[in-house]
KELO-391751 format. One record per atom (N, C-alpha, C): atom name; x, y, z; residue number from 1. Coordinates in steps of 0.2 Angstrom, whole numbers. Example, Ala and Ser with C-alpha at 12.3 -4.5 7.8 and 13.67 -1.06 7.14 Angstrom:
<pts>
at,xx,yy,zz,i
N,66,-28,39,1
CA,62,-22,39,1
C,66,-16,39,1
N,64,-11,35,2
CA,68,-5,36,2
C,64,0,39,2
</pts>
This chain:
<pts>
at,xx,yy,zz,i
N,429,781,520,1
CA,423,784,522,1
C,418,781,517,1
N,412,782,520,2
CA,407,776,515,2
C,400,784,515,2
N,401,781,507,3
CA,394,788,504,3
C,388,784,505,3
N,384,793,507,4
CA,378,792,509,4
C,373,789,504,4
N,374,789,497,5
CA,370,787,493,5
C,374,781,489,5
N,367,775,491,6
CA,367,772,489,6
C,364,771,479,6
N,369,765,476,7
CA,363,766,470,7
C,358,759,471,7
N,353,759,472,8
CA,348,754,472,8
C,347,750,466,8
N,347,741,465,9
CA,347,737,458,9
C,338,743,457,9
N,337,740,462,10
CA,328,740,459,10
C,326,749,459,10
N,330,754,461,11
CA,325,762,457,11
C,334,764,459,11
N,330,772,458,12
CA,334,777,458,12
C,338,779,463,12
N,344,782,464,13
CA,346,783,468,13
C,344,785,475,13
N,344,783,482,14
CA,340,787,488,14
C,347,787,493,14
N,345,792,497,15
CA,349,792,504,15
C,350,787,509,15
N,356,784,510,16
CA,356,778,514,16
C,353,779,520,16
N,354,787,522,17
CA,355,786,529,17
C,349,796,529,17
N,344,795,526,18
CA,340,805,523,18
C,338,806,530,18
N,340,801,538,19
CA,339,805,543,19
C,348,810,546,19
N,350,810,541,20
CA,357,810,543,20
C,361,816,537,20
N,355,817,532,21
CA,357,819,526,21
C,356,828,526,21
N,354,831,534,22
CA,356,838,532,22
C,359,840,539,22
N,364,836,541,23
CA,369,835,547,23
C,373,837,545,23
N,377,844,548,24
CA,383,848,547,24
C,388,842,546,24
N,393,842,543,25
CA,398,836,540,25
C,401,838,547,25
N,405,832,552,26
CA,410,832,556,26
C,416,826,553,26
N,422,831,552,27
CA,428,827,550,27
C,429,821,553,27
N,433,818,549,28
CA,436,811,552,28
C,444,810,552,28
N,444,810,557,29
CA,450,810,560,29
C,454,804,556,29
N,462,805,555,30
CA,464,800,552,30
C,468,794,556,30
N,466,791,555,31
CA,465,782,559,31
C,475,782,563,31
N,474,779,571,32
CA,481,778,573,32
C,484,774,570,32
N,490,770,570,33
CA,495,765,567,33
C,491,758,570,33
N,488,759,575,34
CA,487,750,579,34
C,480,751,575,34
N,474,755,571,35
CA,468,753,568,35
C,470,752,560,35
N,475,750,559,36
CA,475,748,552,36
C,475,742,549,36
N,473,741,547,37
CA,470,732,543,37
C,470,733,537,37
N,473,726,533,38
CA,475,723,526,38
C,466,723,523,38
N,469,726,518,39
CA,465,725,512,39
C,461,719,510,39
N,455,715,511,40
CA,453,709,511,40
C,455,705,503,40
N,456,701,501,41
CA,456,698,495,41
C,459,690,494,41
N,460,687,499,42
CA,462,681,498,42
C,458,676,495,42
N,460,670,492,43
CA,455,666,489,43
C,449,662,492,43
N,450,661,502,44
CA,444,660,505,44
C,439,666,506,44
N,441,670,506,45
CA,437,677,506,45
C,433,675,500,45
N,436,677,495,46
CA,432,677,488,46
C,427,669,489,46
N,428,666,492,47
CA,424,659,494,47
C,417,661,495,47
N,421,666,502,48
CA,415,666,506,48
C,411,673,505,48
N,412,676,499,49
CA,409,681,496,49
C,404,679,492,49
N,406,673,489,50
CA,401,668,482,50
C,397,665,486,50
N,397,661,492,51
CA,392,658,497,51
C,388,663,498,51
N,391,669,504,52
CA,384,674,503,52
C,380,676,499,52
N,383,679,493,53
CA,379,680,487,53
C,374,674,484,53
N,378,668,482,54
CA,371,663,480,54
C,368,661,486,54
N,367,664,490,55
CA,362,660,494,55
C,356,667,495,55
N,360,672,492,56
CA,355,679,494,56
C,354,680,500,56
N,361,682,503,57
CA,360,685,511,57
C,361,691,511,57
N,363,693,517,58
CA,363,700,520,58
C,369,699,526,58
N,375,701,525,59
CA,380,705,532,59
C,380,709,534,59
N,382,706,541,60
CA,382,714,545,60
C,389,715,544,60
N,394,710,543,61
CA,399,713,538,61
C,402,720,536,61
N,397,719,530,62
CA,396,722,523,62
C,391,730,528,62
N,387,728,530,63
CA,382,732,530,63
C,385,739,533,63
N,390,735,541,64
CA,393,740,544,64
C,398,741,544,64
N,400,742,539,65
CA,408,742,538,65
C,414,742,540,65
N,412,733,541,66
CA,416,732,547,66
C,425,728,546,66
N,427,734,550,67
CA,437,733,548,67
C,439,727,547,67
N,437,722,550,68
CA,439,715,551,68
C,436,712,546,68
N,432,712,541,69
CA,432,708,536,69
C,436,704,532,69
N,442,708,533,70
CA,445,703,528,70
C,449,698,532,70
N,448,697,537,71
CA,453,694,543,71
C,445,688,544,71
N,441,691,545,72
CA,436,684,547,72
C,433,680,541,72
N,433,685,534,73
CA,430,680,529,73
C,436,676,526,73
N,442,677,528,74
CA,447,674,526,74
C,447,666,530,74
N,442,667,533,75
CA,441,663,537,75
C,435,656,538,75
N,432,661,535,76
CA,422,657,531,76
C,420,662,539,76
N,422,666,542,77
CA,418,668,547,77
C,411,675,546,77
N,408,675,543,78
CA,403,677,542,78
C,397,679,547,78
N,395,685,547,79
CA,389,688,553,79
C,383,686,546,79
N,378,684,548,80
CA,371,685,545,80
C,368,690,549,80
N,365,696,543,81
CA,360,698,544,81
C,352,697,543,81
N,350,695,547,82
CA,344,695,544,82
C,336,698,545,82
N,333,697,540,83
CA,325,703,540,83
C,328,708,535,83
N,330,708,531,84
CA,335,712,527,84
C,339,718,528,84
N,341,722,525,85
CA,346,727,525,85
C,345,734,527,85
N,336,736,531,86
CA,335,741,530,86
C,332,743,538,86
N,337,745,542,87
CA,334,746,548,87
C,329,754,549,87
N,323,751,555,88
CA,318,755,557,88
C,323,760,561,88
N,327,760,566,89
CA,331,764,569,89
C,333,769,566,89
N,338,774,568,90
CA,342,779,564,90
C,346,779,571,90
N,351,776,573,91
CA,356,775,577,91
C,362,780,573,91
N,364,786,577,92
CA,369,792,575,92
C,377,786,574,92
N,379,781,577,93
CA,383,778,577,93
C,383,774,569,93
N,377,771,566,94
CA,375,765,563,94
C,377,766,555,94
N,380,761,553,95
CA,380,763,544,95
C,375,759,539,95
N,370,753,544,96
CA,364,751,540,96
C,360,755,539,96
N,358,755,533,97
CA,353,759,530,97
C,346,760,534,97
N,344,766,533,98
CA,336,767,538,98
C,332,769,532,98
N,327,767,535,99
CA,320,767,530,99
C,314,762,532,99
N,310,762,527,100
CA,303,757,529,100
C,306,749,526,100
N,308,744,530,101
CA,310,738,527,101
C,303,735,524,101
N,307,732,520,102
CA,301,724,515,102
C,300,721,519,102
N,294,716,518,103
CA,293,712,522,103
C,299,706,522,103
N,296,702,528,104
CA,299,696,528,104
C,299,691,524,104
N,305,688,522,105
CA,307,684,517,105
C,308,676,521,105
N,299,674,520,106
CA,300,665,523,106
C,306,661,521,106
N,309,662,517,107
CA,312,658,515,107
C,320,659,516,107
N,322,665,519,108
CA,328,667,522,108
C,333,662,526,108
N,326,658,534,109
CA,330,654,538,109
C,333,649,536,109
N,331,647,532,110
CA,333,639,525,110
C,339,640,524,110
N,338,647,520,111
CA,345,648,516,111
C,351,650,520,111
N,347,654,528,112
CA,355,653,533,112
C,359,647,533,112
N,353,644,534,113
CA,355,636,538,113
C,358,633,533,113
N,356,634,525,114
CA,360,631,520,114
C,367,633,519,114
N,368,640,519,115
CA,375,645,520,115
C,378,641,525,115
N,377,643,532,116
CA,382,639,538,116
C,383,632,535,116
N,378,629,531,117
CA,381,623,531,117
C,386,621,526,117
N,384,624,520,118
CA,391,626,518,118
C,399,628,518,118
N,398,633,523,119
CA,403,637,525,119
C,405,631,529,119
N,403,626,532,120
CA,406,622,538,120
C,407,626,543,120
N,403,630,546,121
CA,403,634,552,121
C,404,630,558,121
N,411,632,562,122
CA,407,626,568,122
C,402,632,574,122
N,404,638,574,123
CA,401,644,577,123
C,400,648,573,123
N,391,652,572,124
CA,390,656,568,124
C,386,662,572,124
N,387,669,570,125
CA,381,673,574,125
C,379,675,568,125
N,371,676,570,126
CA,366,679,568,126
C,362,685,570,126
N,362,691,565,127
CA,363,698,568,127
C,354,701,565,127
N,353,705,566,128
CA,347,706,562,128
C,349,715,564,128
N,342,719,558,129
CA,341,724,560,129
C,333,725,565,129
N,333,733,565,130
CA,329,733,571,130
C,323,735,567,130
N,316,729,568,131
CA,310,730,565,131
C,306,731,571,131
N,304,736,573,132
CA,300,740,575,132
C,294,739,571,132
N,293,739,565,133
CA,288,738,561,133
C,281,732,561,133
N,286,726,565,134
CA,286,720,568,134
C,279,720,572,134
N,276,715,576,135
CA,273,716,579,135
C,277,712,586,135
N,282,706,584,136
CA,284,703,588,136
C,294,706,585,136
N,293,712,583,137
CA,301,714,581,137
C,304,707,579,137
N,301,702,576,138
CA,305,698,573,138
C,308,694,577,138
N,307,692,582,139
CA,307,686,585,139
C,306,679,582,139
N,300,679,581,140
CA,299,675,578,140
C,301,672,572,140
N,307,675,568,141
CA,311,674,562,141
C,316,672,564,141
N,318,674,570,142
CA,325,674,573,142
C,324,666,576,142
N,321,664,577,143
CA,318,657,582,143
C,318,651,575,143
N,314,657,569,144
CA,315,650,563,144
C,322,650,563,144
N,327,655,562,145
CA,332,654,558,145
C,337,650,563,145
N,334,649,569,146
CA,339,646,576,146
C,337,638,572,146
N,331,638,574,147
CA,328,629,569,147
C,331,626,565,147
N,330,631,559,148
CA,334,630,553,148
C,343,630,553,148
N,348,633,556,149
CA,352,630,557,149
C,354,622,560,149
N,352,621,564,150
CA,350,617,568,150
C,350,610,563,150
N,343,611,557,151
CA,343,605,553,151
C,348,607,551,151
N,352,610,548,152
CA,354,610,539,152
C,364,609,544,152
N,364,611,550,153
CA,371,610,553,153
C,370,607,560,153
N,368,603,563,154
CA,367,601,570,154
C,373,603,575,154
N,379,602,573,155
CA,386,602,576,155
C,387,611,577,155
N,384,612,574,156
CA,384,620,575,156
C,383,625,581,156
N,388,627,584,157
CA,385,633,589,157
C,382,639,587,157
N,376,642,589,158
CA,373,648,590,158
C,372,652,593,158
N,374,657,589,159
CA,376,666,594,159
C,370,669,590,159
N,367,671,595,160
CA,363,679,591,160
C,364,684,595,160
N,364,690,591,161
CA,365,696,595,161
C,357,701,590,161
N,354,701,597,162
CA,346,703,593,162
C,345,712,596,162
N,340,713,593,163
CA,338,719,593,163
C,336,721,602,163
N,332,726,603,164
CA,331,728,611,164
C,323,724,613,164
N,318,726,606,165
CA,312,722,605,165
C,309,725,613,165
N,310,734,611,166
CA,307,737,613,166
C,300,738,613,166
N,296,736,617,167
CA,287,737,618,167
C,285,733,613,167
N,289,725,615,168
CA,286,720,610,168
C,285,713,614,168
N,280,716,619,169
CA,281,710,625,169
C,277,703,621,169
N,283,699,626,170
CA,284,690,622,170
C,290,689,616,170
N,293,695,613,171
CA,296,693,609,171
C,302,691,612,171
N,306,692,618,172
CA,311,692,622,172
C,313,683,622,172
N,304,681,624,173
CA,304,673,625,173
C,304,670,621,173
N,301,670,615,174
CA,302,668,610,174
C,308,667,607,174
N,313,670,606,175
CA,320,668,605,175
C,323,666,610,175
N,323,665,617,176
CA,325,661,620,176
C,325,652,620,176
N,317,654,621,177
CA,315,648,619,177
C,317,643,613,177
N,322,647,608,178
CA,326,642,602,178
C,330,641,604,178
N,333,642,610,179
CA,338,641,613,179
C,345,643,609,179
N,345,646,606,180
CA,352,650,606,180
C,359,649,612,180
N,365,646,609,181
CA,371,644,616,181
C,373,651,617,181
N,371,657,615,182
CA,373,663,617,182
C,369,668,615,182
N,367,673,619,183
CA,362,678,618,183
C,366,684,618,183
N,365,687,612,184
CA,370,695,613,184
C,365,697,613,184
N,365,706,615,185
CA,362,712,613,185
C,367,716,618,185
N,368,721,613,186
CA,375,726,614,186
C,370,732,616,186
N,373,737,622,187
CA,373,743,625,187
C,375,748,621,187
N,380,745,617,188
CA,383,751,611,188
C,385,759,616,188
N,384,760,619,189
CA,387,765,623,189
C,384,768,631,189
N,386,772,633,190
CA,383,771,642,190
C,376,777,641,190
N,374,776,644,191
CA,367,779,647,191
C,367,789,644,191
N,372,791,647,192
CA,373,800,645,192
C,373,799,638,192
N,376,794,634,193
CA,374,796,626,193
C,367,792,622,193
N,365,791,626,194
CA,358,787,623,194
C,354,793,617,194
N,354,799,619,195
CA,350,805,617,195
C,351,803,608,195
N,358,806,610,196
CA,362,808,605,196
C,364,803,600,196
N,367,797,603,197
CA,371,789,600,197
C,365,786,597,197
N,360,784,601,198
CA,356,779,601,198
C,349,780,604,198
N,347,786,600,199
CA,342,788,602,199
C,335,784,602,199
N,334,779,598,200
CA,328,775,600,200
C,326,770,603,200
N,333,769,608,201
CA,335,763,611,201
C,334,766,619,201
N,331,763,624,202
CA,333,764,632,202
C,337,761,636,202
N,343,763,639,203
CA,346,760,640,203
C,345,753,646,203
N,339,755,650,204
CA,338,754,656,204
C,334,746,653,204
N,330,747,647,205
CA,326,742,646,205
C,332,737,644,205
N,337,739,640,206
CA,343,736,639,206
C,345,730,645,206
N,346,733,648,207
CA,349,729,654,207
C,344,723,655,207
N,338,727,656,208
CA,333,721,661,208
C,332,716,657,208
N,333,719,648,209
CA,333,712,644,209
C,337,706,644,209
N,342,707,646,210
CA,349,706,646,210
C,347,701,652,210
N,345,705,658,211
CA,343,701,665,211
C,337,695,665,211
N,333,697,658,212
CA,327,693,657,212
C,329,687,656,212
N,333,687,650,213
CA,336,681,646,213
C,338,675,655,213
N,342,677,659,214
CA,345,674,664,214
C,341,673,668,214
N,334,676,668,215
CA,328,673,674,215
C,325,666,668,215
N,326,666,663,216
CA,321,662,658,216
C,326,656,659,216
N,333,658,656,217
CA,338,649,657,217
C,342,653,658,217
N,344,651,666,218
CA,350,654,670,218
C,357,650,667,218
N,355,645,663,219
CA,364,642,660,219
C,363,645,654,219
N,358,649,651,220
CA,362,650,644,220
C,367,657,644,220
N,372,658,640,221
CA,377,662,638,221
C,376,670,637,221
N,375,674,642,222
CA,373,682,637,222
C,380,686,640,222
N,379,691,633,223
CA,383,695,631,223
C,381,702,628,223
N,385,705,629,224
CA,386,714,627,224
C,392,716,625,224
N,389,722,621,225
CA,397,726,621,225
C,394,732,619,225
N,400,737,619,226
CA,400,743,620,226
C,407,746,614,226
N,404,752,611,227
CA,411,757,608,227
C,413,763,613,227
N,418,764,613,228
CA,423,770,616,228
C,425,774,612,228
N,425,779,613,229
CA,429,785,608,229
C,423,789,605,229
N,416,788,611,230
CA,409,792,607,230
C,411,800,612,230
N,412,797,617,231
CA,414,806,621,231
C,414,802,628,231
N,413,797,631,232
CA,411,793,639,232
C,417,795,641,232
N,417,794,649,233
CA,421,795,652,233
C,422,788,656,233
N,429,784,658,234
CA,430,781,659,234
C,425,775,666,234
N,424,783,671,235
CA,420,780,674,235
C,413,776,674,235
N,409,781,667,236
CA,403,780,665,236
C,404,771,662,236
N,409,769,658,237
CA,410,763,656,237
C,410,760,664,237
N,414,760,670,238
CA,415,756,675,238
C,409,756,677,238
N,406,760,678,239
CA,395,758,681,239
C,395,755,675,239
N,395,756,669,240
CA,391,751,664,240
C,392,744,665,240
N,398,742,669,241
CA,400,734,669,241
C,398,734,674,241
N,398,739,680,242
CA,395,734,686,242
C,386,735,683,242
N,383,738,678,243
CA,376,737,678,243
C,377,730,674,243
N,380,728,671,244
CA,380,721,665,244
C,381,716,671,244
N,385,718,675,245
CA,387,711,681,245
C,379,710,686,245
N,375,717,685,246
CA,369,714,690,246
C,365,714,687,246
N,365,712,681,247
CA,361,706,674,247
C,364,701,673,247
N,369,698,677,248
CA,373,694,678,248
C,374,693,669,248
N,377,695,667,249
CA,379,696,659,249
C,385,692,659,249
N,387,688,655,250
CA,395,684,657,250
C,399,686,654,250
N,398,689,647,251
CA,404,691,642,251
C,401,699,641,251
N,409,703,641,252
CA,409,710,638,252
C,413,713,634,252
N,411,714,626,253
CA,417,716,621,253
C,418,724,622,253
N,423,727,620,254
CA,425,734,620,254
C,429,734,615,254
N,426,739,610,255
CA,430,741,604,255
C,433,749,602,255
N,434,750,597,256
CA,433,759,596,256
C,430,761,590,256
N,427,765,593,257
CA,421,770,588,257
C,424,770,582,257
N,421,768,575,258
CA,425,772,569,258
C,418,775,566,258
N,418,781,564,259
CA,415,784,561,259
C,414,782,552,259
N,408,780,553,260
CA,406,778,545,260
C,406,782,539,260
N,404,790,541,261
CA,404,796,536,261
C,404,803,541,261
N,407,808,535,262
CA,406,813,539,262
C,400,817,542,262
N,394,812,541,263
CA,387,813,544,263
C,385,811,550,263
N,387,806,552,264
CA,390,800,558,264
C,390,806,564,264
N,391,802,570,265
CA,393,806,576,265
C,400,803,574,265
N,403,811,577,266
CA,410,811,577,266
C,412,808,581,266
N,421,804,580,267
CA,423,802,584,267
C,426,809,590,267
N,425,804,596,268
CA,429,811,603,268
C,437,808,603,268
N,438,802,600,269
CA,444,801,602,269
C,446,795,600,269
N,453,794,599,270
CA,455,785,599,270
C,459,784,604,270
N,455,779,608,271
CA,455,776,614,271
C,463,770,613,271
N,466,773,619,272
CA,474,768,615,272
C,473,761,619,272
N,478,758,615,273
CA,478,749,617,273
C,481,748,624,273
N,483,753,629,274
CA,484,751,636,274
C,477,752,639,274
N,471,760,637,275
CA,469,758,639,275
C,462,753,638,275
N,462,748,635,276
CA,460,746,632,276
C,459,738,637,276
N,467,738,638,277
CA,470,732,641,277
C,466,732,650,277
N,467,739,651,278
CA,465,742,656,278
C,456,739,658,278
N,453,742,654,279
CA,446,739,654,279
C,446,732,655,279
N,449,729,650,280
CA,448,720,650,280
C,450,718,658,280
N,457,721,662,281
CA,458,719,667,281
C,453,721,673,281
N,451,726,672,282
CA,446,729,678,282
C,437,723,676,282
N,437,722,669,283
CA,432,719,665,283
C,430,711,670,283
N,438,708,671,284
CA,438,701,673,284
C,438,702,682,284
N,441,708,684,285
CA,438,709,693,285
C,433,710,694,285
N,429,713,689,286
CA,423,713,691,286
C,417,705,689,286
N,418,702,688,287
CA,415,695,692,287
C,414,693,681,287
N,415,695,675,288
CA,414,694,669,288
C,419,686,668,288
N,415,680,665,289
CA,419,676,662,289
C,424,676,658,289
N,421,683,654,290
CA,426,683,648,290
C,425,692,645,290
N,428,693,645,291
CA,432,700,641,291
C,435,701,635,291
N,432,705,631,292
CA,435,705,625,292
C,437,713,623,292
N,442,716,624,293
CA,443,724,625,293
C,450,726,618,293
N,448,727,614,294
CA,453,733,607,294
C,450,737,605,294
N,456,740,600,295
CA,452,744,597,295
C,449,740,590,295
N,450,736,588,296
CA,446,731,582,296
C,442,726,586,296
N,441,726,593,297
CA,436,720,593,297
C,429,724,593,297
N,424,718,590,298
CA,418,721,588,298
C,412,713,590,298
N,409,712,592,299
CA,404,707,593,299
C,406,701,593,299
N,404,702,585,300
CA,409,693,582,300
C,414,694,579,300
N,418,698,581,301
CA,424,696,579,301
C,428,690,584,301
N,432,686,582,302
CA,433,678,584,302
C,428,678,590,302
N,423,676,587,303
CA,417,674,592,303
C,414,666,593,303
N,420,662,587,304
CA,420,654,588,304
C,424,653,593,304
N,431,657,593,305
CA,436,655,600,305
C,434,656,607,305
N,430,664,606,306
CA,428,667,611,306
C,420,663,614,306
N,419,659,611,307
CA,414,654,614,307
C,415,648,618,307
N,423,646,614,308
CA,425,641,618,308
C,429,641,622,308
N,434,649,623,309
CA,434,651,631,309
C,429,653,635,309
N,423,653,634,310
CA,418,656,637,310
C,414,648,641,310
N,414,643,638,311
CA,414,637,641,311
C,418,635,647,311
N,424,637,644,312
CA,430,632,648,312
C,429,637,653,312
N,428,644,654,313
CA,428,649,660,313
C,422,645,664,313
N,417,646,660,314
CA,412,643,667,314
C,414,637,669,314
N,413,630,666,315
CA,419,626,670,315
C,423,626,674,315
N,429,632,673,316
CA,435,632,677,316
C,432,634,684,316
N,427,639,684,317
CA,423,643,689,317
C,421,639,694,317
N,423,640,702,318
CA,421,635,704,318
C,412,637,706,318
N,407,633,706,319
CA,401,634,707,319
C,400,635,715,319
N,395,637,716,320
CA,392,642,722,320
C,387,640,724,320
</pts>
């Protein structure tokens, strides 16, 4: 479980999450035998802890405390956050901090690009929080820090998974235009929980952003994903993929809900590994290149491998 109070280097103690801080406590259930993961601590992890830290970054790792950790930084695989650590949102699912963020930090995209370089990334994603506060929601930060890898690792492949860049017309294009080899933004959940899960997000605009990116450059790579175990019902996820198929969306992750604290929306349920398996099959009938369906899969988790079956699938695919 992760406490709602944060302590801050720079003041006093504040509530990570004060929209969330007079929410009747909902239990959390204790975790099945197939969601259990090793404690992180190997001597690449601690590598790739020392990297982030001197370069002064931000993970969505760390931020959302994310199970796989130990398994991908054991690996140099690291998510960047960037625009820092303090999302304009309050997402009931979310364990990044909400509040009014600092400003932008010029000198952030360098340091990505320095980090990837170091780490020898050959595939990295780049995640940010949701700045609303923005005029172009940070588009135009996302686009340097595309550039800036670029210089500092050329060989590198690029994932981002961006915000929804709600009522921020142009900022959709402008990170395309950096060309990223693969465009995320996740649905995080089906339409009936929008109110309650992700309440600042519309689903609808979701989609058609998702459809934009493939009117703008119909060969770049986009991608979504969704958690299970918020309350949906199986069918709601089946419409959700055929809405992602008619965004002609290529790739779809599916993982399971874990509850950050007992502030958090509760979990409904742990969704088991059959069906699970179930999804990814019905995932791939429905016209998807690639499927990613557990209960520990999460965005980037193996999102290097899962890039380069994502190639070989459009390849193998005979054209039309």
């Amino acid at each position: 479980m992760v406490t709602l109070l944060d302590t801050l280097s720079s003041g006093p103690e504040r509530p990570r999450h004060p929209e969330k801080a007079k929410r009747p406590d909902a239990p959390i259930p204790r975790k099945p035998d197939w969601i259990r993961v090793k404690a992180p601590g190997s001597p690449v992890y601690r590598e790739t802890v020392g990297v982030v830290r001197e370069h002064g970054l931000v993970t969505v790792c760390e931020e959302a405390g994310c199970p796989n950790i130990g398994e991908c930084w054991s690996k140099r695989h690291a998510t960047f956050m960037i625009m820092g650590d303090t999302c304009t949102r309050a997402c009931a699912f979310c364990n990044v901090r909400t509040g009014l963020p600092e400003a932008l930090d010029a000198s952030e995209p360098v340091r990505v690009g320095d980090a990837v370089a170091t780490l020898g990334l050959a595939h990295v994603v780049v995640t940010s929080v949701d700045r609303d506060d923005l005029d172009d929601g940070g588009a135009r930060h996302f686009a340097d820090t595309i550039a800036a890898i670029r210089r500092a690792s050329p060989g590198t492949t690029i994932e981002v998974l961006t915000p929804d860049f709600l009522r921020k017309d142009g900022a959709l294009e402008i990170v395309v235009e950096a060309r990223p080899d693969v465009f995320n933004h996740n649905l995080e959940t089906v339409p009936s929980l929008y109110l309650t899960v992700r309440p600042g997000a519309r689903y609808f605009h979701s989609i058609r952003l998702l459809q934009r990116v493939k009117e703008i450059d119909p060969a770049m790579f986009t991608k979504s994903g969704i958690m299970v175990g918020l309350g949906e019902s199986r069918n709601e996820v089946l419409q959700l993929m055929d809405d992602l198929r008619s965004a002609d969306v290529d790739f779809l992750t599916i993982g399971q809900y874990l509850q950050p604290s007992r502030k958090h929306h509760p979990i409904d349920r742990f969704v088991t590994p059959d069906e699970f398996k179930s999804y990814e099959t019905v995932a791939y009938a429905k016209g998807f290149l690639l499927a990613a369906s557990s209960p520990l899969t999460r965005s980037s988790y193996h999102a290097g491998e899962d890039f380069e079956r994502l190639r070989a699938a459009r390849q193998a695919r005979p054209s039309t």
